[in-house]
BARO-355720 format. One record per residue (C-alpha): residue in one letter; x, y, z. Coordinates in nm, 3 decimals. Layout:
+---------+---------+---------+---------+
| residuo |       u |       v |       w |
+---------+---------+---------+---------+
|       A |       X |       Y |       Z |
...
+---------+---------+---------+---------+
//
This chain:
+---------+---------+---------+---------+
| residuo |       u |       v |       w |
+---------+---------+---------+---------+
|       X |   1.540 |   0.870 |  -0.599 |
|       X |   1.390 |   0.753 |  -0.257 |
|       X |   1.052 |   0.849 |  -0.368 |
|       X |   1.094 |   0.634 |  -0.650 |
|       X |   1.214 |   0.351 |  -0.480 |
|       X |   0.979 |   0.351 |  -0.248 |
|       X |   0.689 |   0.420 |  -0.441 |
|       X |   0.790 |   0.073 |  -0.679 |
|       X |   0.821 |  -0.128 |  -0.351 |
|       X |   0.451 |   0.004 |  -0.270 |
|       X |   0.330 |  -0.082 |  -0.641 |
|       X |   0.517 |  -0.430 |  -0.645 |
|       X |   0.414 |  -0.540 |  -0.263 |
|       X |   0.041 |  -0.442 |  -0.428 |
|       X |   0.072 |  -0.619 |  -0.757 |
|       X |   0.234 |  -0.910 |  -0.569 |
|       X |  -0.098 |  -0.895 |  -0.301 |
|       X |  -0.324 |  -0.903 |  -0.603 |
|       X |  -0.161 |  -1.214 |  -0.763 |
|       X |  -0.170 |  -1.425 |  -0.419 |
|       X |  -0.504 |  -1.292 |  -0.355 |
|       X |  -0.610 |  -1.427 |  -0.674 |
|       X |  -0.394 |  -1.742 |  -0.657 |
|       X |  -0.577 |  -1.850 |  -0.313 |
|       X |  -0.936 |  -1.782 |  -0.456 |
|       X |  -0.898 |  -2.004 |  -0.733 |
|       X |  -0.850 |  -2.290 |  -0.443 |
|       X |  -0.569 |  -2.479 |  -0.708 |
|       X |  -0.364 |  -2.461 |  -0.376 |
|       X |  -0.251 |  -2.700 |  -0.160 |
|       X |  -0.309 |  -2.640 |   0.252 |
|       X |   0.080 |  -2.585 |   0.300 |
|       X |   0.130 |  -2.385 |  -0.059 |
|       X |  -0.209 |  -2.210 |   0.112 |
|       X |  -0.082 |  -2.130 |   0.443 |
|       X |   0.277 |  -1.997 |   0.310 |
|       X |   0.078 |  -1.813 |   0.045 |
|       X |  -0.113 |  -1.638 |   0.313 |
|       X |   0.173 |  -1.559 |   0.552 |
|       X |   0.350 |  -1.392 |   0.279 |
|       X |   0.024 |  -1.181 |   0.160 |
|       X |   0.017 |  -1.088 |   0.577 |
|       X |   0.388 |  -0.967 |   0.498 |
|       X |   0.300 |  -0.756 |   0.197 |
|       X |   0.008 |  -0.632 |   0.372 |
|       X |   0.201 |  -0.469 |   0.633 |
|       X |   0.431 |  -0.357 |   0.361 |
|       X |   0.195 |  -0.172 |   0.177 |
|       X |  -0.029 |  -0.007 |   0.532 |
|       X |   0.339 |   0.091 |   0.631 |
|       X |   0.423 |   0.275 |   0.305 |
|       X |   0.042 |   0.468 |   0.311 |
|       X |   0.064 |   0.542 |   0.680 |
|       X |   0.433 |   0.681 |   0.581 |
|       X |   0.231 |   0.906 |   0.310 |
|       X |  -0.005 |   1.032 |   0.550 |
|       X |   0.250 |   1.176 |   0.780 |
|       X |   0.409 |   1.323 |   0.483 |
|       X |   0.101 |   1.460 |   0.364 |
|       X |  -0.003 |   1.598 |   0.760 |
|       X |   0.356 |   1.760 |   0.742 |
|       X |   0.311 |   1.959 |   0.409 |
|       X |  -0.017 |   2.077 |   0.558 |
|       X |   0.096 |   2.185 |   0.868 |
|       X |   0.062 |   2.563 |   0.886 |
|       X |   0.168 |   2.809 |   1.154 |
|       X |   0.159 |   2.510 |   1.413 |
|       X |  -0.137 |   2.378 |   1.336 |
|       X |  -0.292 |   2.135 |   1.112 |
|       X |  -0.488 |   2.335 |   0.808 |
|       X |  -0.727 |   2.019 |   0.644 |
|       X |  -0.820 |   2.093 |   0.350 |
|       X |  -1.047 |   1.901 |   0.089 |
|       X |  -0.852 |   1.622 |  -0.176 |
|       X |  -0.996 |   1.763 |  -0.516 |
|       X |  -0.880 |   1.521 |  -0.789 |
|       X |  -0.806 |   1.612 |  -1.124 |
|       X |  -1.069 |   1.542 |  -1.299 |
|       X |  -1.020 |   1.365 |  -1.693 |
|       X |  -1.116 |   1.584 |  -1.969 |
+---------+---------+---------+---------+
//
C-alpha cells in the first residue's frame, strides 16, 4: 500500500507542477500570487526529485548482484 501511496503523491506533486507551471506562463498573475506560486512549485519540485532519487536506489538495490552493481540496459515494452 506504500507503493501506492507514494506513487499518487509523485503523480499529484507532478500534476500540481504542471498546473502552476502553466498558471505562471499565462502571466494572469499577480507579483505576490507569482512569487507564492513559485515557492510552492520549488516545494513540489523537491517532492517529486525526492520520490525519483528514492526509485533509483530502489532500482540500484534490485540490481545489485553478488556485491556488485550488474547495469543492465532499460528495454521498454514496446506497443503493439
Amino acid at each position: 500500500m506504500a507503493r501506492k501511496k507514494v506513487a499518487l503523491d509523485f503523480e499529484q506533486s507532478l500534476a500540481d507542477l504542471q498546473s502552476l507551471v502553466e498558471r505562471l506562463e499565462n502571466g494572469e498573475l499577480s507579483l505576490e500570487d507569482s512569487l507564492t506560486a513559485f515557492e510552492q512549485g520549488i516545494r513540489l519540485t523537491r517532492d517529486c526529485q525526492g520520490a525519483l532519487a528514492q526509485a533509483e536506489q530502489k532500482v540500484q538495490i534490485l540490481l545489485e548482484r553478488d556485491g556488485e552493481l550488474a547495469q543492465e540496459p532499460f528495454e521498454a515494452e514496446q506497443p503493439e
